[in-house]
C-alpha positions as CSV (number, residue, x, y, z in Angstrom):
1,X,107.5,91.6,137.1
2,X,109.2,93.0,139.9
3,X,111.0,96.7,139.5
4,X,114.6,96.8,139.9
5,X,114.6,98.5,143.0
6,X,113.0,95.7,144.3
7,X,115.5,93.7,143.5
8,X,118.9,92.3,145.0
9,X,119.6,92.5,148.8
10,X,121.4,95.4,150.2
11,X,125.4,95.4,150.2
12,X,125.1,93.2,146.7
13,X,126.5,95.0,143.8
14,X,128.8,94.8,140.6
15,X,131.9,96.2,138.7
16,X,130.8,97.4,135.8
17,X,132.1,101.4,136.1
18,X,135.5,102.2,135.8
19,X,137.3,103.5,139.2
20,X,136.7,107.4,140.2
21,X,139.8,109.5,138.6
22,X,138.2,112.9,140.0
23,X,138.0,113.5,144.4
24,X,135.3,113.2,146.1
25,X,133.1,115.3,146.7
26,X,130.3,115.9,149.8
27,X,127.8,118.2,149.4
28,X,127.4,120.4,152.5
29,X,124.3,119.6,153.4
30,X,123.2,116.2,153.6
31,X,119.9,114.6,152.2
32,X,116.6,113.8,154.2
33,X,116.5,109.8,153.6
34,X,119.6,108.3,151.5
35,X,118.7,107.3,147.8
36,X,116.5,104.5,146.7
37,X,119.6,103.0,144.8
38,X,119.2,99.1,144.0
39,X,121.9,97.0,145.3
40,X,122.4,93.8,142.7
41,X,124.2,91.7,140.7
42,X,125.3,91.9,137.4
43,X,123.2,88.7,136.8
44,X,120.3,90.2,138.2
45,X,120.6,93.5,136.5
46,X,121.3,91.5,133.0
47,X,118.1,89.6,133.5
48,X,115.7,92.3,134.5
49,X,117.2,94.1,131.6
50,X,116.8,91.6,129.3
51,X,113.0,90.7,130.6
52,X,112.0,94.2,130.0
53,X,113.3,93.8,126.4
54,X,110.9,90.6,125.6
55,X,108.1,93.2,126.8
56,X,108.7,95.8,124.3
57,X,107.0,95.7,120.6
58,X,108.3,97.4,118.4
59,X,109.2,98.3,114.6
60,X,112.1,95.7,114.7
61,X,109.8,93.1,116.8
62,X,107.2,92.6,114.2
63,X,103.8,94.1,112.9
64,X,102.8,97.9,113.4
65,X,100.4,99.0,111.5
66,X,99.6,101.8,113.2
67,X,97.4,103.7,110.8
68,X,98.3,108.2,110.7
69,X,101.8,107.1,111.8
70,X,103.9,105.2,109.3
71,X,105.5,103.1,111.6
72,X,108.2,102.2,108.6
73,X,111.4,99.9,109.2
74,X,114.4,101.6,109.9
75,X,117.1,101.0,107.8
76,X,120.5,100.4,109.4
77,X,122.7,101.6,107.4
78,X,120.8,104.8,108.4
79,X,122.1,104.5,111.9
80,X,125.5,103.5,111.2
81,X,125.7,107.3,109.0
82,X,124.8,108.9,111.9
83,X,126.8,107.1,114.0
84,X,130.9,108.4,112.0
85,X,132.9,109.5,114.3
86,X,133.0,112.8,112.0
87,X,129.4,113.8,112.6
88,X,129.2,112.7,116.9
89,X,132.3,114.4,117.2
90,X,130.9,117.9,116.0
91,X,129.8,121.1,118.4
92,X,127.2,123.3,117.2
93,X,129.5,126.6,117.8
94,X,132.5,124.9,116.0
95,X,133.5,127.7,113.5
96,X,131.5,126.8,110.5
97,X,135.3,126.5,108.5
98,X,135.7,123.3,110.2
99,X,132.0,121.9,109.7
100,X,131.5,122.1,106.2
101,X,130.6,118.8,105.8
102,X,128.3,118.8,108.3
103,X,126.7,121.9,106.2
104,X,126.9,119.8,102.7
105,X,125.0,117.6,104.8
106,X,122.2,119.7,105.2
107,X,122.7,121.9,102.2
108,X,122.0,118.1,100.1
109,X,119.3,116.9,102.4
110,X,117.2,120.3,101.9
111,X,118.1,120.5,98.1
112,X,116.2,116.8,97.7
113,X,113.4,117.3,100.0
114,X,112.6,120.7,98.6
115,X,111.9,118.7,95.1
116,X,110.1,116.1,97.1
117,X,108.3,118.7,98.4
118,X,107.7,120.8,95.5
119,X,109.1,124.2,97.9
120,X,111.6,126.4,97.2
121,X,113.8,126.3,100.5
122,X,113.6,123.6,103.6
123,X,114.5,124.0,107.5
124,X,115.5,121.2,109.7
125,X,115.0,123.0,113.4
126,X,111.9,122.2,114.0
127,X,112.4,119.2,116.6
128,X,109.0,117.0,115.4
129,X,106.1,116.9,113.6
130,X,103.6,119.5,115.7
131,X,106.7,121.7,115.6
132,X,107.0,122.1,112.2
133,X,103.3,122.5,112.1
134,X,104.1,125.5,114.5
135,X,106.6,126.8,112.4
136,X,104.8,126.3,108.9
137,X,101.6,128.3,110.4
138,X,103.9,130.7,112.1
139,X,105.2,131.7,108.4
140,X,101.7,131.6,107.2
141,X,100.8,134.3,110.5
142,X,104.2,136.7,109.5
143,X,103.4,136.7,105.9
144,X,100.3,138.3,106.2
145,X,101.2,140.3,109.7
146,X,103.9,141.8,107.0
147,X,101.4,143.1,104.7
148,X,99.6,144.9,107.4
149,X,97.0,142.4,106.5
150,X,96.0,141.4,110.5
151,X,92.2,141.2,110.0
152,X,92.9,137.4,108.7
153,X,92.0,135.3,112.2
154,X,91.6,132.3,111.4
155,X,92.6,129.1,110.2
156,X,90.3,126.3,108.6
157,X,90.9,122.7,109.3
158,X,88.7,119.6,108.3
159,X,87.0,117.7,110.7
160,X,89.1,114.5,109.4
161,X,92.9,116.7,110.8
162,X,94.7,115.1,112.9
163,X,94.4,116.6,116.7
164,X,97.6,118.7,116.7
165,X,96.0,120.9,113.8
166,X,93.6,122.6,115.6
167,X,96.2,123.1,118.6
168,X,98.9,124.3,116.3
169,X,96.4,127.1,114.8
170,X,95.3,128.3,118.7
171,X,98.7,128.0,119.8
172,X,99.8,130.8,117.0
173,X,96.8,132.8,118.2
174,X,94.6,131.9,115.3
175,X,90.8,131.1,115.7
176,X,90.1,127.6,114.7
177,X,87.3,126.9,112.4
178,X,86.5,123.5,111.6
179,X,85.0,122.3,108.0
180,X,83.2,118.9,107.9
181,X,84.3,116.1,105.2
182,X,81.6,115.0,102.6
183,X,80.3,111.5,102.9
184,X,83.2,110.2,100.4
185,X,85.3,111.2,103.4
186,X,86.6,114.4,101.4
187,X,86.7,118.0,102.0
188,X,83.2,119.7,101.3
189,X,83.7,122.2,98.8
190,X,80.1,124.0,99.7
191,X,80.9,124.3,103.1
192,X,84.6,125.3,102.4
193,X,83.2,128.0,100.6
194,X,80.9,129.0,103.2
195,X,83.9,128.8,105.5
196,X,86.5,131.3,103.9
197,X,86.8,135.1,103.8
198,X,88.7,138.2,104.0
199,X,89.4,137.1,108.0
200,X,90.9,133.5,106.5
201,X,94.2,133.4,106.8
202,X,94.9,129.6,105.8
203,X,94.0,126.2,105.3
204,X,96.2,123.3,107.2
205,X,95.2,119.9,105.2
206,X,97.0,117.0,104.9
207,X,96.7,115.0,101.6
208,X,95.8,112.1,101.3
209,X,93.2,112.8,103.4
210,X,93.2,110.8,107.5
211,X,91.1,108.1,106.0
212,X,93.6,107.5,103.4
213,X,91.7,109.0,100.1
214,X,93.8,111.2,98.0
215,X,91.0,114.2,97.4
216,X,89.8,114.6,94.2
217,X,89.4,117.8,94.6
218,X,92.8,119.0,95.9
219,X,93.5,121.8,93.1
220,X,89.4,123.2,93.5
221,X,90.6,123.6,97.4
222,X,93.9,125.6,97.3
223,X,92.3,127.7,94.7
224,X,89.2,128.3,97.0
225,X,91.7,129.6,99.6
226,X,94.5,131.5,97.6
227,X,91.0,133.4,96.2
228,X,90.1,134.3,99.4
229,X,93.8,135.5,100.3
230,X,94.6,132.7,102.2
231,X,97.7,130.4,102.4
232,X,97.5,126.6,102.2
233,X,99.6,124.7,105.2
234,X,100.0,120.8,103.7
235,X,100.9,118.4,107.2
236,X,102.9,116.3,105.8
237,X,102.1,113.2,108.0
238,X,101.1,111.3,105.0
239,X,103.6,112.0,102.3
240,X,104.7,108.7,102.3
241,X,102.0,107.5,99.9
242,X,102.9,110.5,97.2
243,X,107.1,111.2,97.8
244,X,107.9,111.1,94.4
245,X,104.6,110.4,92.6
246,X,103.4,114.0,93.1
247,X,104.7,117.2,95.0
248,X,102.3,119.0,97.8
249,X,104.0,122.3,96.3
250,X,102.0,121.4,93.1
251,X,98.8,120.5,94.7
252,X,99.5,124.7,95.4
253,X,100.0,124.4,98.9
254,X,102.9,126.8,99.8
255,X,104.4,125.5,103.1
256,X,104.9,122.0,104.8
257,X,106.1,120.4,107.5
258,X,107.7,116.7,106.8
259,X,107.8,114.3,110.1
260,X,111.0,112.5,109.0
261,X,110.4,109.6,111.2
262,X,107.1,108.8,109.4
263,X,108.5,109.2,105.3
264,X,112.4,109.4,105.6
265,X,112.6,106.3,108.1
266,X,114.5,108.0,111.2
267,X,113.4,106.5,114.6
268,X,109.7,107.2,115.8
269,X,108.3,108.0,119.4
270,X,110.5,106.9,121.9
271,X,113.5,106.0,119.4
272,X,114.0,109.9,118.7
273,X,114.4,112.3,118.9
274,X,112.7,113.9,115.7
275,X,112.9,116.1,113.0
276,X,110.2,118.2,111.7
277,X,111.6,119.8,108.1
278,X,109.5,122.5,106.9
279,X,109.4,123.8,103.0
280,X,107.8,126.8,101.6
281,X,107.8,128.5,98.6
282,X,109.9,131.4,97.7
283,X,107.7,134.0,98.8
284,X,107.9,132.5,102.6
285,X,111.6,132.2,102.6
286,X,112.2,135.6,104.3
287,X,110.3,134.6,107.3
288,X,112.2,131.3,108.0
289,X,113.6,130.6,110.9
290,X,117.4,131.5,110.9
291,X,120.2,130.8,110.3
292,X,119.6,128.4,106.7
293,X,122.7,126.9,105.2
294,X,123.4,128.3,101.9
295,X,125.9,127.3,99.1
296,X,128.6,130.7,98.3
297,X,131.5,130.4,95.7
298,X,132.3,126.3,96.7
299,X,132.1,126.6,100.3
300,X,128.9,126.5,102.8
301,X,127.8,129.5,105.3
302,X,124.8,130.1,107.3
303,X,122.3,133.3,106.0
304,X,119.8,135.0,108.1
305,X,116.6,135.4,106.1
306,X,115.6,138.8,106.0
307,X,112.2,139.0,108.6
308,X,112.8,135.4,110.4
309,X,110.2,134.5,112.6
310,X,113.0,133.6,115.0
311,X,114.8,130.4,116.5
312,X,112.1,127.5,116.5
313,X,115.3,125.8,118.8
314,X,118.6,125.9,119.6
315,X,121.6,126.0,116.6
316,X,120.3,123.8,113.7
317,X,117.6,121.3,115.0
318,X,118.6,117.4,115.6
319,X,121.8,117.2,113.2
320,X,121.7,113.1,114.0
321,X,118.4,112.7,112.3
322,X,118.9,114.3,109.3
323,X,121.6,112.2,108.5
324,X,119.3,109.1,108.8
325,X,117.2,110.7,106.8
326,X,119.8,112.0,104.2
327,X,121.0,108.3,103.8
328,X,117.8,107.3,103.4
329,X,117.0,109.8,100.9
330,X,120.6,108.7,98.3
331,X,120.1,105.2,99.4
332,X,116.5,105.0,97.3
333,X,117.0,107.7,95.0
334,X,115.0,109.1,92.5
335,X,113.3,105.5,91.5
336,X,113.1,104.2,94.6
337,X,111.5,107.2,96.5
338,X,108.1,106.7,94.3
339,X,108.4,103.3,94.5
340,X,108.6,103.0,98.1
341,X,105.4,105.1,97.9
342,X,103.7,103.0,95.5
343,X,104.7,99.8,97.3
344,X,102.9,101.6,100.8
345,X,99.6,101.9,98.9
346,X,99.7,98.3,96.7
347,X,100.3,96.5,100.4
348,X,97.4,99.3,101.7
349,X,95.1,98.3,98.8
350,X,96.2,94.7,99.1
351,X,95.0,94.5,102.8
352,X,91.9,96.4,103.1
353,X,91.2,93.4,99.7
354,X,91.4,90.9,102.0
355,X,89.6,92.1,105.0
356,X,86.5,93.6,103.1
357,X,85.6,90.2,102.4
358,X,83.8,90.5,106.6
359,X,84.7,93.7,107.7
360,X,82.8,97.2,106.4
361,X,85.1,99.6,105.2
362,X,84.4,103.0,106.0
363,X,85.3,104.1,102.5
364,X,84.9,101.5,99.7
365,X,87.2,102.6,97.5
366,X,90.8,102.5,96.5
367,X,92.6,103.9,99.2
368,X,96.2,105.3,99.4
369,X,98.6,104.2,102.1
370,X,95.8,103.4,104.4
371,X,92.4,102.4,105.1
372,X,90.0,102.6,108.2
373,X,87.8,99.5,109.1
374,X,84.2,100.9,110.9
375,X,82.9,97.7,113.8
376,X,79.4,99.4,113.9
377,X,77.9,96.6,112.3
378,X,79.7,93.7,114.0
379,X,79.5,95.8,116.9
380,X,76.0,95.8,117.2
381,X,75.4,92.2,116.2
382,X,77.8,90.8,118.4
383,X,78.4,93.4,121.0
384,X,82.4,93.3,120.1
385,X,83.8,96.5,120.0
386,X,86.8,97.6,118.4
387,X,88.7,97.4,121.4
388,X,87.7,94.2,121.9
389,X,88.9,93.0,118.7
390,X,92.5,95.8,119.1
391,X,92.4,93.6,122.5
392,X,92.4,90.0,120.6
393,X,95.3,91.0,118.8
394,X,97.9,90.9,121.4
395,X,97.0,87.5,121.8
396,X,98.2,86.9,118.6
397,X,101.4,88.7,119.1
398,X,100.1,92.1,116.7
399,X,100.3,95.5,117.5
400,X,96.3,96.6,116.8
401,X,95.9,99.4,114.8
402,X,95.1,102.9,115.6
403,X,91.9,102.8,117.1
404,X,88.6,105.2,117.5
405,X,90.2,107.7,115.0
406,X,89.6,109.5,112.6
407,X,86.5,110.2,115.0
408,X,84.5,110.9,111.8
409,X,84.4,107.2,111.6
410,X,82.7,105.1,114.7
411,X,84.2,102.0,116.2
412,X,87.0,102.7,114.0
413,X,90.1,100.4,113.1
414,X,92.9,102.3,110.8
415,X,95.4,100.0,109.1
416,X,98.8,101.4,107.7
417,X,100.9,98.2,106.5
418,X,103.8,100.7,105.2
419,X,106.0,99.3,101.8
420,X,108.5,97.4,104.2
421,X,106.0,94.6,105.0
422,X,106.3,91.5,103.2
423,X,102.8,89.8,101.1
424,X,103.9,86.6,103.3
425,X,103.3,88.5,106.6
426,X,100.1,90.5,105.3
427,X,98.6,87.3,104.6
428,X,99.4,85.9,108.1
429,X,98.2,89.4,109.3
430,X,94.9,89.2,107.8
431,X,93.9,85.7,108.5
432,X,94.3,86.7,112.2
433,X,91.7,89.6,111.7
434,X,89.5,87.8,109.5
435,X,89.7,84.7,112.5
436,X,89.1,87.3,115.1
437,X,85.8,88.1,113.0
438,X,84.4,85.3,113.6
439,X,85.6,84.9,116.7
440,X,83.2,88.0,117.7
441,X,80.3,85.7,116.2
442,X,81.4,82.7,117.8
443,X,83.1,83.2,121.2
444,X,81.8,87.4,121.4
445,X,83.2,86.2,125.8
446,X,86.6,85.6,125.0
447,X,86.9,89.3,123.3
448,X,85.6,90.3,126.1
449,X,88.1,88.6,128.3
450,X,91.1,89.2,125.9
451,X,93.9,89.0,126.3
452,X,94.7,85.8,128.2
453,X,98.0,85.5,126.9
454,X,100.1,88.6,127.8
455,X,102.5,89.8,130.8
456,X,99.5,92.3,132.0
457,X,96.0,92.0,131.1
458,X,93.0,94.1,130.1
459,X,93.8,97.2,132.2
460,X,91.3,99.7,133.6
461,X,92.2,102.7,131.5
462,X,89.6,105.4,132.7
463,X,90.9,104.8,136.3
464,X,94.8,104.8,135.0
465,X,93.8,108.1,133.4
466,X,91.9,109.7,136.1
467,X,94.2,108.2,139.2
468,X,97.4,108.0,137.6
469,X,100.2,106.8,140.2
470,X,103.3,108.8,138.6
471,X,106.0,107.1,141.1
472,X,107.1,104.8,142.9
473,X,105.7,104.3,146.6
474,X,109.2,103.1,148.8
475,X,107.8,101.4,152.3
């Protein structure tokens, strides 16, 4: 497929923008070589457009079962919210008299998640998920920097975290010290014992666990830490499988981070931007970022809490998301915010059913809102990896599922269905993987080869990484 600028002929071009109503302008010194601008027609711009459209995949394009990312449907109705005139007219330094709707807004939105949440008061500036990781640990790092108690260096994480744990606690200046998970996949009580001390300053877990086992032990954990003097950090990456059913605040955890995109169905990735809300119990309130909307006598204001840790970001984080996720959020209500959870683990359950009948589970048991496949075995008796098999899947017009992670887990497949798939479209799901399993057996080649059927093949992805062309090379 050819880039735009390599299409059209030069002097071709279209009416699409509205005449200049301001002079012209020219700069006083003129540029090197004159801009790489394409010159085409509105036909030819409307097609490239429209091909680069049938090469995305995406939530609204089908299957995406990416597994640690709860790549949910978006509900529209979410979008149109955010979309009233009343809330893309607004300006962050409007006086707050003429915004208090925007302020109920919030005021709701963090009234409801902090009962999700089991936490006393919630933040929306954070701008994503590994920023309200930042922040939560930050509060955690003030808390104990306010009791004069700065011997406590270091932060424990599981072997099973997800990658931006251990970054999160070095980029707050902690030292990172890393626990491993028994062999049911939990966290090793012996060796979290071993691991904490009066230089532990917390814990960040996320529950259920990576390979989607809600830990048995959860309660023996937090208790473990607070004993020690620690505080517990819950990521909330996988909250979908418990909003509603049970509260992180419970499990004694005493601050969070939610990534709104992955429970409370705003946009993910590249459909942003994000949101990540962070809750803590009372004790942490003090150390919030500022300013947090508070409710005075009918009418709403903004309150700096006592010893903030500081702006995270700019005025009030990313206002347009947490509408989405405030409709979201009244849309369900309190029945269908568990049941959305309980619907993510019976399609989790229902799936990992189906496939265990030829692929080896990593953890036979009953999951949560996923599961992770290991390819060891077919691996070695057919010499199909997992990327072979992620690879046979495009053929078949799926997304694969995260691969190679948790790395606790070799040749590892993780499978998130999320509650917004349909038992019709499971089944059609699984049959594919179960026919790529035999597949490996039968045709192991045409793994190798795959896919055949897709706008750019099998691509070379240690040389993309290690000799990355980052633009465009104009003759």
């Amino acid at each position: 497929m050819k880039l735009i600028f390599e299409l059209g002929a030069e002097g071709r071009g279209l009416s699409l923008m509205p005449a200049c109503d301001v002079p012209d302008f020219t700069l006083s010194e003129e540029r090197e070589a004159p801009l790489h601008l394409p010159h085409v027609s509105e036909n030819e711009l409307t097609r490239h457009y429209t091909a680069l459209c049938k090469r995305v995949h995406g939530v609204n394009d089908g299957f995406y079962p990416l597994g640690s990312c709860t790549m949910k449907y978006n509900p529209k109705i979410d979008e149109d919210m955010a979309a009233l005139p009343g809330f893309t007219q607004l300006h962050p330094l409007q006086d707050v008299e003429t915004v208090q709707g925007a302020l109920e807004a919030y005021h709701v939105l963090g009234t409801e998640l902090s009962e999700i949440f089991g936490m006393d008061a919630v933040t929306f500036q954070p701008a994503a998920g590994a920023h309200g990781e930042f922040t939560g640990v930050m509060l955690i790092k003030a808390y104990h920097v306010d009791r004069g108690d700065t011997a406590r260096t270091k932060i424990i994480v599981p072997d099973s975290a997800h990658g931006t744990n251990p970054a999160t606690a070095a980029m707050c200046g902690f030292q990172v010290v890393n626990i491993p998970s028994g062999s049911d996949g939990c966290v090793d009580l012996d060796a979290l014992r071993a691991a904490v001390g009066p230089d532990t300053a917390g814990l960040m877990l996320t529950n259920p666990n990576t390979v989607g086992i809600f830990d048995k032990n959860i309660l023996e954990i937090t208790k473990i830490v607070h004993e020690a003097g620690g505080l517990c950090y819950y990521d909330g990456a996988n909250l979908n499988a418990v909003m509603g059913v049970v509260r992180p605040g419970d499990m004694g955890f005493d601050c969070i981070h939610s990534n709104l995109h992955k429970t409370f169905a705003t946009p993910h990735g590249g459909g942003g931007p994000g949101a990540g809300a962070v809750g803590c119990k009372d004790f942490l309130r003090k150390y919030m970022p500022g300013p947090l909307v508070v409710e005075k006598d009918g009418r709403f204001d903004f309150e700096y809490p006592e010893k903030s840790i500081g702006r995270v970001k700019m005025f009030y984080g990313n206002f347009g998301v947490v509408i989405k996720a405030l409709t979201y959020v009244l849309s369900l209500g309190r029945q269908g915010i568990p049941d959305a959870a309980k619907c993510a683990v019976l399609n989790a359950n229902y799936m990992m059913a189906r496939l265990k009948t030829k692929f080896d589970m990593a953890y036979d048991e009953i999951c949560m809102h996923e599961f992770v496949m290991s390819l060891v075995r077919l691996h070695d008796e057919t010499g199909c990896s997992a990327l072979d098999v992620a690879k046979g899947m495009l053929d078949f017009g799926l997304h694969p599922p995260t691969m190679y992670f948790p790395l606790i887990v070799h040749e590892a497949l993780m499978v998130e269905p999320c509650e917004t798939e349909s038992k019709e479209l499971m089944d059609e799901v699984c049959d594919i993987y179960l026919k790529l399993y035999d597949m490996a057996y039968e045709n192991p080649q045409a793994l190798h080869d795959a896919p055949l059927h897709t706008p750019v093949r099998r691509l070379d992805e240690v040389a993309a990484a290690r000799s990355m062309v980052l633009r465009y090379q104009f003759a």
